[in-house]
PyMOL Python script that loads the backbone (N, CA, C, O; Angstrom):
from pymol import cmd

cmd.read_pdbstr("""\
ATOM      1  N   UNK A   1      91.392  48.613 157.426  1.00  0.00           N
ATOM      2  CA  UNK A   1      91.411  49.830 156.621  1.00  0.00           C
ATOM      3  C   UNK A   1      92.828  50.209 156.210  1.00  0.00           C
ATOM      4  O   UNK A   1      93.850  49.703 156.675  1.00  0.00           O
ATOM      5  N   UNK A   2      92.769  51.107 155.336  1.00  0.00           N
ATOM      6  CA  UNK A   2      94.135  51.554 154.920  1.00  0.00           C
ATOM      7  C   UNK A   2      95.090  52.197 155.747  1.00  0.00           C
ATOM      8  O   UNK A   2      94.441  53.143 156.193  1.00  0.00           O
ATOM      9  N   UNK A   3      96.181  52.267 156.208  1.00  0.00           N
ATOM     10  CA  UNK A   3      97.056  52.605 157.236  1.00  0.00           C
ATOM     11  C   UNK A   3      97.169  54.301 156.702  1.00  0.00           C
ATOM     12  O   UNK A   3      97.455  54.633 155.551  1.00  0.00           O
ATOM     13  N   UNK A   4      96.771  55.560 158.217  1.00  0.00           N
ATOM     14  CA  UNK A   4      96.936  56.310 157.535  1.00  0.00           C
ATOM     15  C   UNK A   4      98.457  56.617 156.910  1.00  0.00           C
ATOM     16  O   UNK A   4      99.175  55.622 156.811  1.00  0.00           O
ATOM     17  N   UNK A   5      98.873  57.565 156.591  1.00  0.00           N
ATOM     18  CA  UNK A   5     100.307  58.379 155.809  1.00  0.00           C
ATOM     19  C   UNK A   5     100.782  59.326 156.763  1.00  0.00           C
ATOM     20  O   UNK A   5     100.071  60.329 156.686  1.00  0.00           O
ATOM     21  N   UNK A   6     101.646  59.449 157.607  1.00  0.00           N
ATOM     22  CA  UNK A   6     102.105  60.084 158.184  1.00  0.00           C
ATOM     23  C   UNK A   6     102.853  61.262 158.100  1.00  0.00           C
ATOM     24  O   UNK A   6     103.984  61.081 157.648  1.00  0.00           O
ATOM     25  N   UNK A   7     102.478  62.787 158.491  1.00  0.00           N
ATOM     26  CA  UNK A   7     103.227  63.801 158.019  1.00  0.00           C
ATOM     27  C   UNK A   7     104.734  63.657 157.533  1.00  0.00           C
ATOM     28  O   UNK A   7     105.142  64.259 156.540  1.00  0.00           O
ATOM     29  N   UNK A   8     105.409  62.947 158.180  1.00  0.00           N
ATOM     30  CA  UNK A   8     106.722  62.888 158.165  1.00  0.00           C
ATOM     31  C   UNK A   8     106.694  62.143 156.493  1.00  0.00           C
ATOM     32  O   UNK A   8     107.283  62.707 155.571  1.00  0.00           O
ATOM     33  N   UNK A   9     105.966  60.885 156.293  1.00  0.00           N
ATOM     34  CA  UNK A   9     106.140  60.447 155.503  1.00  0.00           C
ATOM     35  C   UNK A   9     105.448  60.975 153.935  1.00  0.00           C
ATOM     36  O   UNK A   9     105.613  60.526 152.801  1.00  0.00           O
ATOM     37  N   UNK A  10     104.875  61.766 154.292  1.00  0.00           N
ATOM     38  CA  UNK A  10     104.224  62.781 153.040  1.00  0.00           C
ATOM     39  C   UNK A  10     105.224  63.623 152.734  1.00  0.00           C
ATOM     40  O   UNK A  10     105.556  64.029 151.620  1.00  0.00           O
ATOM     41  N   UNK A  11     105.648  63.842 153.702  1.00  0.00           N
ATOM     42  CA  UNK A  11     107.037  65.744 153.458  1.00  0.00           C
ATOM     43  C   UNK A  11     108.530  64.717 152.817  1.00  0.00           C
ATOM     44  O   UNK A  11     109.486  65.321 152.329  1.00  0.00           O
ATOM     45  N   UNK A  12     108.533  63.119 152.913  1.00  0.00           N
ATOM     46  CA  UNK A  12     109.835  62.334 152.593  1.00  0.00           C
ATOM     47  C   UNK A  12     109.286  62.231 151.474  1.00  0.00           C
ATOM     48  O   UNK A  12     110.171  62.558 150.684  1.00  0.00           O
ATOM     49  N   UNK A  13     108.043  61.889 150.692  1.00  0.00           N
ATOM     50  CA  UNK A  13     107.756  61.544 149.289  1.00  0.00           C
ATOM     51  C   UNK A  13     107.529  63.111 148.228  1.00  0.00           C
ATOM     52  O   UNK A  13     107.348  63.312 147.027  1.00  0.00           O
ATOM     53  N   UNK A  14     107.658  63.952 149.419  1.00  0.00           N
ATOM     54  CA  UNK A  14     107.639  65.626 148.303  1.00  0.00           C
ATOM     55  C   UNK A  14     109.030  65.827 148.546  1.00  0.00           C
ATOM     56  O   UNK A  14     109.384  66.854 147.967  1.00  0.00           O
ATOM     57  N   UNK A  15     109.863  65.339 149.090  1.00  0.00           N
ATOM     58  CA  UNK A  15     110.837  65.555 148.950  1.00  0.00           C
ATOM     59  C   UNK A  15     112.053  65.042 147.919  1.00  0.00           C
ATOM     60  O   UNK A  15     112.969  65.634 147.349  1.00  0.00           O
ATOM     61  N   UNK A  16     111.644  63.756 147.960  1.00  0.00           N
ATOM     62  CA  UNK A  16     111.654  62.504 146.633  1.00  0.00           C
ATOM     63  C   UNK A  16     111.506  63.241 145.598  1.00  0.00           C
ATOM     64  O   UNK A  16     112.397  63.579 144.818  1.00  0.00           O
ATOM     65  N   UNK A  17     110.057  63.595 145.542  1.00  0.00           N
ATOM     66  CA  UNK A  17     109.645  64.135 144.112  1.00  0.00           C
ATOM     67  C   UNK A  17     110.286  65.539 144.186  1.00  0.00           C
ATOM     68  O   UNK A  17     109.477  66.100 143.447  1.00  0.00           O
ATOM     69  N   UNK A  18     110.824  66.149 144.407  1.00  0.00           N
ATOM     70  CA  UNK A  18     111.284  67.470 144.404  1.00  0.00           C
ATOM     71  C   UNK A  18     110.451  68.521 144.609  1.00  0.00           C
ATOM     72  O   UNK A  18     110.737  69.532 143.966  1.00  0.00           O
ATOM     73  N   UNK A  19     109.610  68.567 145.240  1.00  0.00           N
ATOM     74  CA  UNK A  19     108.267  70.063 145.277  1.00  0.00           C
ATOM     75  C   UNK A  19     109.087  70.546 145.738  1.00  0.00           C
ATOM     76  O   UNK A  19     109.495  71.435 144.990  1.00  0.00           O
ATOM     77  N   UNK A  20     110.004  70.441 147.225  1.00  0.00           N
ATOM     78  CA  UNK A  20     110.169  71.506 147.476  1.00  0.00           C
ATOM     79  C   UNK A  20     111.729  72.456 146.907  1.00  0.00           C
ATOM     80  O   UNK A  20     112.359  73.262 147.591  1.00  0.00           O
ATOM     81  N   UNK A  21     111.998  72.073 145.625  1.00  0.00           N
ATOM     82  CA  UNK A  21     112.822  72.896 145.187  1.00  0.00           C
ATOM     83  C   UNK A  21     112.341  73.948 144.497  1.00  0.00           C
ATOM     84  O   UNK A  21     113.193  74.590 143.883  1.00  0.00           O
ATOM     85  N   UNK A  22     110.735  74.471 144.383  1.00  0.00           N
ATOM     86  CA  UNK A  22     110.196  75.414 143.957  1.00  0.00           C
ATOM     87  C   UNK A  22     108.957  75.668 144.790  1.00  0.00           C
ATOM     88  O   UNK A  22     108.281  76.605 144.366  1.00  0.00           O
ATOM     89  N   UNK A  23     108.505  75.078 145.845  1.00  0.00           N
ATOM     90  CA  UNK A  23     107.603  75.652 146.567  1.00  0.00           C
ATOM     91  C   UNK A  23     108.296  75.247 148.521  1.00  0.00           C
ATOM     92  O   UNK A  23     109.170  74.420 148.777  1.00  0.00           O
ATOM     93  N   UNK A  24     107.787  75.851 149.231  1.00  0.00           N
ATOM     94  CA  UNK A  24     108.349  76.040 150.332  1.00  0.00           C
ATOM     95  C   UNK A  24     106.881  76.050 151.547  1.00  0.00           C
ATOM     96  O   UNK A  24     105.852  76.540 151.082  1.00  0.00           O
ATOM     97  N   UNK A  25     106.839  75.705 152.519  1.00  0.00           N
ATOM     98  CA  UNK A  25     105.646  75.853 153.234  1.00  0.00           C
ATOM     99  C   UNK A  25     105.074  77.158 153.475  1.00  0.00           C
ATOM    100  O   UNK A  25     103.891  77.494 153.432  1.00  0.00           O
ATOM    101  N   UNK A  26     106.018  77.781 153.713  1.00  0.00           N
ATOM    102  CA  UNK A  26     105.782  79.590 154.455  1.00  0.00           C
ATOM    103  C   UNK A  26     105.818  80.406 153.185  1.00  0.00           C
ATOM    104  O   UNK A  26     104.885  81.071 152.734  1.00  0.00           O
ATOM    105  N   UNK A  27     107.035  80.262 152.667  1.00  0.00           N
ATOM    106  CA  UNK A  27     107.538  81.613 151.663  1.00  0.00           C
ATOM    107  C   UNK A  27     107.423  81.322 150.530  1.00  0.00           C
ATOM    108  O   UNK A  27     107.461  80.135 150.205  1.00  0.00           O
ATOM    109  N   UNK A  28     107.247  82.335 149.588  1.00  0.00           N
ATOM    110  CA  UNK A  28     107.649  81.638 147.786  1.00  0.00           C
ATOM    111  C   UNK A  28     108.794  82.007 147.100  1.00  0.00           C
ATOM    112  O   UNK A  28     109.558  82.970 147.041  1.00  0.00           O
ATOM    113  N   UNK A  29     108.612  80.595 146.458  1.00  0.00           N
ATOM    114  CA  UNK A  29     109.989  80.500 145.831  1.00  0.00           C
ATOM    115  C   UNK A  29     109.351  80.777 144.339  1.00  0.00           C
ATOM    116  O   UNK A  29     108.477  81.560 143.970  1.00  0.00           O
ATOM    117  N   UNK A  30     110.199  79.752 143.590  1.00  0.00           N
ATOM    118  CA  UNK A  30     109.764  79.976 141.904  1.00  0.00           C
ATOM    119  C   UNK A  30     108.362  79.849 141.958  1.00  0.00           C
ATOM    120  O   UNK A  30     107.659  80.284 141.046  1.00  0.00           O
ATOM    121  N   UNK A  31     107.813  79.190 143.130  1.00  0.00           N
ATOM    122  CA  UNK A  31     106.164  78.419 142.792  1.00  0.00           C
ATOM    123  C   UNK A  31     105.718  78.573 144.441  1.00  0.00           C
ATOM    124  O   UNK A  31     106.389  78.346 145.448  1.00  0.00           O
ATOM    125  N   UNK A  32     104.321  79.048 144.298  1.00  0.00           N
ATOM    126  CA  UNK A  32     103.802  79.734 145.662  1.00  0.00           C
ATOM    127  C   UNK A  32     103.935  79.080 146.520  1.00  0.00           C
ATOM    128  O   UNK A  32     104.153  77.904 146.230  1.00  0.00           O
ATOM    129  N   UNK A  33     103.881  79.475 148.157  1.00  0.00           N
ATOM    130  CA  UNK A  33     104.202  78.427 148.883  1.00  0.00           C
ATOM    131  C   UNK A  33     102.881  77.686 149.102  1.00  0.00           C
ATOM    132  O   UNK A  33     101.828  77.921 148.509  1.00  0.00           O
ATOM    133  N   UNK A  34     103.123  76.618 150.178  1.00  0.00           N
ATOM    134  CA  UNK A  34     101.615  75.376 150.401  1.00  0.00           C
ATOM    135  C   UNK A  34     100.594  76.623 151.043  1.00  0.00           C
ATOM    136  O   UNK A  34      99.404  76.849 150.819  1.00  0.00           O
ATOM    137  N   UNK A  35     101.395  77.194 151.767  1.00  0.00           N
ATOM    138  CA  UNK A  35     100.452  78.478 152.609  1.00  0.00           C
ATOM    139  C   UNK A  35      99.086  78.904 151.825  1.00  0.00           C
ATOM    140  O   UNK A  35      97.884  78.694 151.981  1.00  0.00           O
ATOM    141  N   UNK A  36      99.867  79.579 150.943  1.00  0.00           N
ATOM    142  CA  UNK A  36      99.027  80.347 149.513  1.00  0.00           C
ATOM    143  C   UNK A  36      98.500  79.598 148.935  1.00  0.00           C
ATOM    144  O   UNK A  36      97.446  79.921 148.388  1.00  0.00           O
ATOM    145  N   UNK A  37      98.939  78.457 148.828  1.00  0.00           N
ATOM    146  CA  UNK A  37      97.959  77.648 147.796  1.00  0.00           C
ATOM    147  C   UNK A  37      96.859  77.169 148.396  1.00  0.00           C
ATOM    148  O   UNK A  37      95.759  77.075 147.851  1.00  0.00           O
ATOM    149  N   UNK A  38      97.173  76.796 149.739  1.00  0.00           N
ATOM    150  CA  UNK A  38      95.863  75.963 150.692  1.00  0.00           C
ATOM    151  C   UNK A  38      94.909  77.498 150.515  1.00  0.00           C
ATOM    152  O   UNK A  38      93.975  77.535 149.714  1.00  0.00           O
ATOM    153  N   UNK A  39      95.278  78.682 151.342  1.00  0.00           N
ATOM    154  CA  UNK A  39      94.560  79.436 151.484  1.00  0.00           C
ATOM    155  C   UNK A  39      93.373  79.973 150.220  1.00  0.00           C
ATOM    156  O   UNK A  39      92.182  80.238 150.381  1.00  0.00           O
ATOM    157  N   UNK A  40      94.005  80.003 149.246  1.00  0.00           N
ATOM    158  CA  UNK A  40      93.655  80.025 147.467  1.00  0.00           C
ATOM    159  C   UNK A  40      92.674  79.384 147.412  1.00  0.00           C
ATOM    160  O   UNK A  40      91.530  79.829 147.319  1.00  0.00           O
ATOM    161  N   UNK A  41      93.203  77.567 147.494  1.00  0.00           N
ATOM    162  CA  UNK A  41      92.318  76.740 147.348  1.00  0.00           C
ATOM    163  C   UNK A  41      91.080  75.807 147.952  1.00  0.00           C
ATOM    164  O   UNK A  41      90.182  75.110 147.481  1.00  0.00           O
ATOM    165  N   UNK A  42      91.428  76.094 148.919  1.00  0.00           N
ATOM    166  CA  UNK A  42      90.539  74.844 150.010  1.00  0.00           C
ATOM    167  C   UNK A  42      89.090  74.714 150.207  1.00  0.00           C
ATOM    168  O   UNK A  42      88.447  73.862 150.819  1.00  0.00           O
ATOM    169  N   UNK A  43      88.671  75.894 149.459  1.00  0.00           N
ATOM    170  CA  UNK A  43      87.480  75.422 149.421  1.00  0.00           C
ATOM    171  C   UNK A  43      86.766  75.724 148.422  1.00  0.00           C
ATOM    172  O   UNK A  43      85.596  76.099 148.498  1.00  0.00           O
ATOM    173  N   UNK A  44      87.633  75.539 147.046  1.00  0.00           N
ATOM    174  CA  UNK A  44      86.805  75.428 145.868  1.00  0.00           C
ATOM    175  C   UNK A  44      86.285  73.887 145.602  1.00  0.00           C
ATOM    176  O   UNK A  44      86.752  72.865 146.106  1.00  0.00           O
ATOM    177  N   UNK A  45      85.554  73.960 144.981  1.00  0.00           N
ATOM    178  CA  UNK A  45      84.910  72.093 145.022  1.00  0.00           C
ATOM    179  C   UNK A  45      85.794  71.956 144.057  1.00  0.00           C
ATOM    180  O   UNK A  45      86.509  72.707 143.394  1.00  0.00           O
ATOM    181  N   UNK A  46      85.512  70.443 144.151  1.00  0.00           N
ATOM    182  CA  UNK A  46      86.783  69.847 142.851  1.00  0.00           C
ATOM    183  C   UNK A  46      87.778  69.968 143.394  1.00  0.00           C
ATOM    184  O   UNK A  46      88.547  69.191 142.828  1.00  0.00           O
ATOM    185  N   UNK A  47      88.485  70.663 144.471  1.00  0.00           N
ATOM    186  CA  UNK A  47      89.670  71.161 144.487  1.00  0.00           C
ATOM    187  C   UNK A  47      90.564  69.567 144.931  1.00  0.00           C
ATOM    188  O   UNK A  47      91.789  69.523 144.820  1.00  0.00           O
ATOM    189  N   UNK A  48      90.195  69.007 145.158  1.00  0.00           N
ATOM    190  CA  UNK A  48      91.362  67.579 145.630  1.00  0.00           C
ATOM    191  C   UNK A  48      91.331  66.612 144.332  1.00  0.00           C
ATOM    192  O   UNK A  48      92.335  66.009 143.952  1.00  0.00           O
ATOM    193  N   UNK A  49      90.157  66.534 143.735  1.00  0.00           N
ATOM    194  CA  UNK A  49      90.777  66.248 142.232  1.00  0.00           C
ATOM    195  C   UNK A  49      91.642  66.486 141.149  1.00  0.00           C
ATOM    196  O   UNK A  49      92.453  65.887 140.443  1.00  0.00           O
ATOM    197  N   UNK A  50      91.146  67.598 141.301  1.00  0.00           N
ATOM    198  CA  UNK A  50      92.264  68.820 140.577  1.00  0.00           C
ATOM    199  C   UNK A  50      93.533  69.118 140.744  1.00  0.00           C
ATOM    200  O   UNK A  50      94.202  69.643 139.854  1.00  0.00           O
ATOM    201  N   UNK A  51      93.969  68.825 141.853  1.00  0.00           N
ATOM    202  CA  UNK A  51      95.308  68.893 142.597  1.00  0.00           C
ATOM    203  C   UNK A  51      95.765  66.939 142.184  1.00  0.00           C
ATOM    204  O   UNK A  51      96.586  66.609 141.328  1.00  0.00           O
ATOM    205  N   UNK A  52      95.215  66.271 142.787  1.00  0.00           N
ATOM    206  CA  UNK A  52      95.323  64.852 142.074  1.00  0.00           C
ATOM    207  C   UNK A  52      95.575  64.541 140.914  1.00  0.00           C
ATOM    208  O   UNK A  52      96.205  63.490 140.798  1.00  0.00           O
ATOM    209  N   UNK A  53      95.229  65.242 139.699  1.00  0.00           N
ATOM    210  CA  UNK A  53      95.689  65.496 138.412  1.00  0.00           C
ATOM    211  C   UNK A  53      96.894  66.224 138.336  1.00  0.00           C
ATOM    212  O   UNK A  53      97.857  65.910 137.636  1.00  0.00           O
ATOM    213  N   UNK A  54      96.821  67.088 138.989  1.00  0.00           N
ATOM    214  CA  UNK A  54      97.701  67.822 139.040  1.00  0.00           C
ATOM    215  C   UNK A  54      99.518  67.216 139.385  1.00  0.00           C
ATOM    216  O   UNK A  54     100.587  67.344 138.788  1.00  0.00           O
ATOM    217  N   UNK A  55      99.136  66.633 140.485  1.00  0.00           N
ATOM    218  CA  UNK A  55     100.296  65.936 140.996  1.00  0.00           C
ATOM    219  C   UNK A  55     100.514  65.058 140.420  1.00  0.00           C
ATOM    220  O   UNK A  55     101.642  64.683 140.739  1.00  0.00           O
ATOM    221  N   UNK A  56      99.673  63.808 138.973  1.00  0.00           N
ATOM    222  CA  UNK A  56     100.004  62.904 139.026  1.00  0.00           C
ATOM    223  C   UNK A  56     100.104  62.603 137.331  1.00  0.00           C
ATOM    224  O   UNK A  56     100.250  61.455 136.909  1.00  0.00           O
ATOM    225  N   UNK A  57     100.004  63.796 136.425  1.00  0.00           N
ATOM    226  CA  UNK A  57     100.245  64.106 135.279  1.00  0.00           C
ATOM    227  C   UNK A  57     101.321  65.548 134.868  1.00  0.00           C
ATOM    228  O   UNK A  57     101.667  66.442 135.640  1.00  0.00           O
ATOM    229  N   UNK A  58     101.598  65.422 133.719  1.00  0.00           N
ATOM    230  CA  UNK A  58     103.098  66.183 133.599  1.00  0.00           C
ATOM    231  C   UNK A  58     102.408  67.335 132.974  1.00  0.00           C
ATOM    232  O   UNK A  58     102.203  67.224 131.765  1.00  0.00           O
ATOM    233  N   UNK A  59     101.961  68.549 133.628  1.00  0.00           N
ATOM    234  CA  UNK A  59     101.385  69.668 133.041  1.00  0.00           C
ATOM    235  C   UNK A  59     102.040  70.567 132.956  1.00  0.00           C
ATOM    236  O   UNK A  59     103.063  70.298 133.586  1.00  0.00           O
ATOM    237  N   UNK A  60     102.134  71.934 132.381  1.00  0.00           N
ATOM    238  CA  UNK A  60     102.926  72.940 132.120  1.00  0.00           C
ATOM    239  C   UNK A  60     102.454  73.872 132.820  1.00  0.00           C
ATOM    240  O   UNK A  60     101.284  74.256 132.806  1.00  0.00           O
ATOM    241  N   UNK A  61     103.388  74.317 133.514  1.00  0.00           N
ATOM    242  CA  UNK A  61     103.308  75.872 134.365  1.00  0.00           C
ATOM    243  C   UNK A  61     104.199  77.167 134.096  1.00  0.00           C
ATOM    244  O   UNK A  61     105.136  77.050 133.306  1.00  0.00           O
ATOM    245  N   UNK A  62     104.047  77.948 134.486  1.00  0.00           N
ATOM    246  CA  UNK A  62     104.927  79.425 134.256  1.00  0.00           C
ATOM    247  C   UNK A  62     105.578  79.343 135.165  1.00  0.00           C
ATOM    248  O   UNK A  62     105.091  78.971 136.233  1.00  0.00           O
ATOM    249  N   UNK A  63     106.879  79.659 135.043  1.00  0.00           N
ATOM    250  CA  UNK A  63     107.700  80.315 136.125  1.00  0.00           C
ATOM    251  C   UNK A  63     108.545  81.293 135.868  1.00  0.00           C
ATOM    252  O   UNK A  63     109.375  81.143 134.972  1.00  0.00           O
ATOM    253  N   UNK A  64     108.486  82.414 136.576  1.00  0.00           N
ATOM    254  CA  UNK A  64     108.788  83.335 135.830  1.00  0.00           C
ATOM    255  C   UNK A  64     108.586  83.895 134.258  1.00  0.00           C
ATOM    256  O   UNK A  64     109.429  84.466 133.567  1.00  0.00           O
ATOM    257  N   UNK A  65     107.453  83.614 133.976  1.00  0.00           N
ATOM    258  CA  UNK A  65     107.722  83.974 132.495  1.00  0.00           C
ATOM    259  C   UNK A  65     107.727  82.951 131.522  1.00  0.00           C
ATOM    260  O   UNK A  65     107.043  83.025 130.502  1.00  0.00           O
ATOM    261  N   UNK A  66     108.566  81.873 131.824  1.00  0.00           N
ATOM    262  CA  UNK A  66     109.054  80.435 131.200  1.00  0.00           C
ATOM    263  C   UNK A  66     108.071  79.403 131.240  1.00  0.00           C
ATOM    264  O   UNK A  66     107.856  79.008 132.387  1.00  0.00           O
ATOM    265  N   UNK A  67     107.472  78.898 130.433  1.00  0.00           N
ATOM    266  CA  UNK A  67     107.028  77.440 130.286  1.00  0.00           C
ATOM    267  C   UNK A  67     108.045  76.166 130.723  1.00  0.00           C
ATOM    268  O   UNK A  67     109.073  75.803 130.150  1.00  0.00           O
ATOM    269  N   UNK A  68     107.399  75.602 131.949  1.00  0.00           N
ATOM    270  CA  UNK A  68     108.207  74.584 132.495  1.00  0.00           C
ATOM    271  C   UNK A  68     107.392  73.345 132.939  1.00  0.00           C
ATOM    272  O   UNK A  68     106.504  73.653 133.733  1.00  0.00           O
ATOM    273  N   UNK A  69     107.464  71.832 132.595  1.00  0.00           N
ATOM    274  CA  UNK A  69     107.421  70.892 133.309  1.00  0.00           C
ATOM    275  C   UNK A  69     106.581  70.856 134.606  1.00  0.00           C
ATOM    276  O   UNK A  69     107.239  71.443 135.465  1.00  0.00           O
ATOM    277  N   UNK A  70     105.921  70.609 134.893  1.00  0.00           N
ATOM    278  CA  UNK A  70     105.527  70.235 136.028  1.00  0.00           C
ATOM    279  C   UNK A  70     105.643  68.821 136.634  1.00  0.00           C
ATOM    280  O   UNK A  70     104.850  68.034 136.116  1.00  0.00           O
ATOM    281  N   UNK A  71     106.444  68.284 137.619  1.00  0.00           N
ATOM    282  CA  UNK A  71     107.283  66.936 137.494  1.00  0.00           C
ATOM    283  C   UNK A  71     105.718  66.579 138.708  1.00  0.00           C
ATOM    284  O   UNK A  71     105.373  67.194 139.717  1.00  0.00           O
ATOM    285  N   UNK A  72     104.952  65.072 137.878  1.00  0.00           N
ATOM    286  CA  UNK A  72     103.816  64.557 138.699  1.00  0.00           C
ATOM    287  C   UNK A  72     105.158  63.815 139.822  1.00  0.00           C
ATOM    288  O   UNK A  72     106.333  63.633 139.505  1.00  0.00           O
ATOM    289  N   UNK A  73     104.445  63.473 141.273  1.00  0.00           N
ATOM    290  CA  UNK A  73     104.894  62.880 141.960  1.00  0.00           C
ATOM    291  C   UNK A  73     105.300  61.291 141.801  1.00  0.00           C
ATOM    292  O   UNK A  73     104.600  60.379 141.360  1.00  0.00           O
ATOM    293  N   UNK A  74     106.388  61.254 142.203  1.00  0.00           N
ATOM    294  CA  UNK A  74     107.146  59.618 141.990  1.00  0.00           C
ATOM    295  C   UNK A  74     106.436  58.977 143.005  1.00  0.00           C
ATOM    296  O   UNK A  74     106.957  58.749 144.097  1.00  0.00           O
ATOM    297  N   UNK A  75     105.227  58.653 142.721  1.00  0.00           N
ATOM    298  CA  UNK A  75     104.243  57.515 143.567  1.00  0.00           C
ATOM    299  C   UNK A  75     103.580  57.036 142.314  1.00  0.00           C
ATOM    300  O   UNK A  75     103.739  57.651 141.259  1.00  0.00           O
ATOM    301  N   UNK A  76     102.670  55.709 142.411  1.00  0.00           N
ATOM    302  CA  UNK A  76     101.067  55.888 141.528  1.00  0.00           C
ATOM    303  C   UNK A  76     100.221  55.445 142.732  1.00  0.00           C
ATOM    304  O   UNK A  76      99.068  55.243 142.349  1.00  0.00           O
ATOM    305  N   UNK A  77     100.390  55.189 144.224  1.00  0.00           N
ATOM    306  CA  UNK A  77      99.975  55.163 145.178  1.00  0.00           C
ATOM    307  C   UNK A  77      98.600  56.241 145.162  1.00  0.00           C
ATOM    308  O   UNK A  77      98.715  57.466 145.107  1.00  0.00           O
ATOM    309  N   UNK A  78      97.473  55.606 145.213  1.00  0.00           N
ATOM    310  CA  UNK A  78      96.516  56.487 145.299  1.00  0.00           C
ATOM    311  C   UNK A  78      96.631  57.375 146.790  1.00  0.00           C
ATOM    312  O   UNK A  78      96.868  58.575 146.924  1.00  0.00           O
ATOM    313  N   UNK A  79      96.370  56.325 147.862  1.00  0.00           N
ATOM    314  CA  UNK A  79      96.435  56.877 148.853  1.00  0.00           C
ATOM    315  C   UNK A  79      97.426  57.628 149.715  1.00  0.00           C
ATOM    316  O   UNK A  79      97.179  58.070 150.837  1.00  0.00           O
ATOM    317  N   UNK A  80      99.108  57.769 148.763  1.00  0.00           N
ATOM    318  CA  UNK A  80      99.725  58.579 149.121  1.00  0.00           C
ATOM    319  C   UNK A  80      99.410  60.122 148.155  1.00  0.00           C
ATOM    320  O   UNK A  80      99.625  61.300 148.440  1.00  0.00           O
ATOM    321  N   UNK A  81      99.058  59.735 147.429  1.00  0.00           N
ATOM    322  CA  UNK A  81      98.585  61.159 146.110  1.00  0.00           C
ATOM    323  C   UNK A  81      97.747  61.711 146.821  1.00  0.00           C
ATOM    324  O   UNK A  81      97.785  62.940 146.891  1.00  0.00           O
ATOM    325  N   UNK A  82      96.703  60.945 147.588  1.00  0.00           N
ATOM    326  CA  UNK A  82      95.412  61.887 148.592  1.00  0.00           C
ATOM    327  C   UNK A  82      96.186  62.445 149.789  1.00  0.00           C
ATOM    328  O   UNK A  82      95.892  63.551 150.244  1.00  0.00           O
ATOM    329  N   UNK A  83      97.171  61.701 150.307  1.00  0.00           N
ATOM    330  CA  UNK A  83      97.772  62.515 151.251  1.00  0.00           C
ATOM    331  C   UNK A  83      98.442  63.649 151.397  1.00  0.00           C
ATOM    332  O   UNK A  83      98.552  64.419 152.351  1.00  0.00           O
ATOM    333  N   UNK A  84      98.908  63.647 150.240  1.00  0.00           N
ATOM    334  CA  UNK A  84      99.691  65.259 149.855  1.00  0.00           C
ATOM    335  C   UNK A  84      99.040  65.802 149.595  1.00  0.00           C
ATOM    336  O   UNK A  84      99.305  66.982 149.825  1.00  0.00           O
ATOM    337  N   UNK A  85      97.539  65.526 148.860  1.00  0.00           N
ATOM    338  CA  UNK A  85      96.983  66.338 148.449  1.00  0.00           C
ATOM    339  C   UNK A  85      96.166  67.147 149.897  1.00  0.00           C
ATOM    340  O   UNK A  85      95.998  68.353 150.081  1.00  0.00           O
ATOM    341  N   UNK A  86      95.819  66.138 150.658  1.00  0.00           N
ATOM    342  CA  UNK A  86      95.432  67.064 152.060  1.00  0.00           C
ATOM    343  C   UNK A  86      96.415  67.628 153.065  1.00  0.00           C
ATOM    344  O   UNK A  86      96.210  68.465 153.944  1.00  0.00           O
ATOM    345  N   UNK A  87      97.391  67.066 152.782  1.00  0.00           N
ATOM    346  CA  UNK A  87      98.591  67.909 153.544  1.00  0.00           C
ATOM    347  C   UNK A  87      98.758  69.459 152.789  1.00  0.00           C
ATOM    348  O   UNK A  87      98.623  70.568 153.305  1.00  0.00           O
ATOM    349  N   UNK A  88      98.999  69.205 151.798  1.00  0.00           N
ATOM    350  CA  UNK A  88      98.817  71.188 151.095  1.00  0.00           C
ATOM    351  C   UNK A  88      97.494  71.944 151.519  1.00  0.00           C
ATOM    352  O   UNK A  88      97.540  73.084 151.983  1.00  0.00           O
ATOM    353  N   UNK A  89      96.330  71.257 151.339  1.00  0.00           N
ATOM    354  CA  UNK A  89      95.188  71.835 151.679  1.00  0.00           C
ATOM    355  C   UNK A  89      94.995  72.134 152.869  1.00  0.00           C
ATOM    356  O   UNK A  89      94.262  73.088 153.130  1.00  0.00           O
ATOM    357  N   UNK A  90      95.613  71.383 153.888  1.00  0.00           N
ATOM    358  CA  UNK A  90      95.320  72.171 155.179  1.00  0.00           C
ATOM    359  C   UNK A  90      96.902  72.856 155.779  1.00  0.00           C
ATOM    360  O   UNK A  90      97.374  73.161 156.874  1.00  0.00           O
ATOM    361  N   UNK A  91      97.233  72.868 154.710  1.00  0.00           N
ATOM    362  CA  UNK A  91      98.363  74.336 155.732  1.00  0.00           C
ATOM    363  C   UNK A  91      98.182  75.350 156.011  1.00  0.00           C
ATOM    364  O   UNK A  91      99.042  75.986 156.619  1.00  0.00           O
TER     365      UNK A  91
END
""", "prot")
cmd.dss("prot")
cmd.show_as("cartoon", "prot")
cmd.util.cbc("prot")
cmd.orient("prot")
């Protein structure tokens, strides 16, 4: 089977990709933290697809006011894209 992804190594590939220069685990920054978002999201259906798109296409978000970039993650690794995606969901 596929080797799982290890926390450490999920928080080194959001770190790569830069999430956390606008989102933060606990607090918010320009962009809510994982806290808020898991809590928000976790149990709408769809919701790990949606976030999978999310992470892995260049969509536009607000920040502050501003239309900005949303930078997809520097993987095309499916099974690291599912890992972040359940690492946010269960914070």
């Amino acid at each position: 089977g596929a080797e799982a992804i290890s926390d450490s190594e999920v928080k080194s590939l959001m770190k790569k990709s830069d999430c956390f220069r606008c989102h933060a685990e606990e607090r918010t920054r320009d962009g809510p933290s994982y806290r808020k978002i898991a809590e928000k999201n976790r149990s709408k259906p769809g919701i790990e697809a949606e976030f999978y798109k999310h992470l892995t296409t260049f969509e536009t978000v607000e920040i502050k006011g501003r239309k900005e970039d949303h930078e997809p993650l520097k993987t095309r690794n499916p099974a690291e894209i599912r890992a972040v995606v359940q690492w946010i969901l269960t914070r």
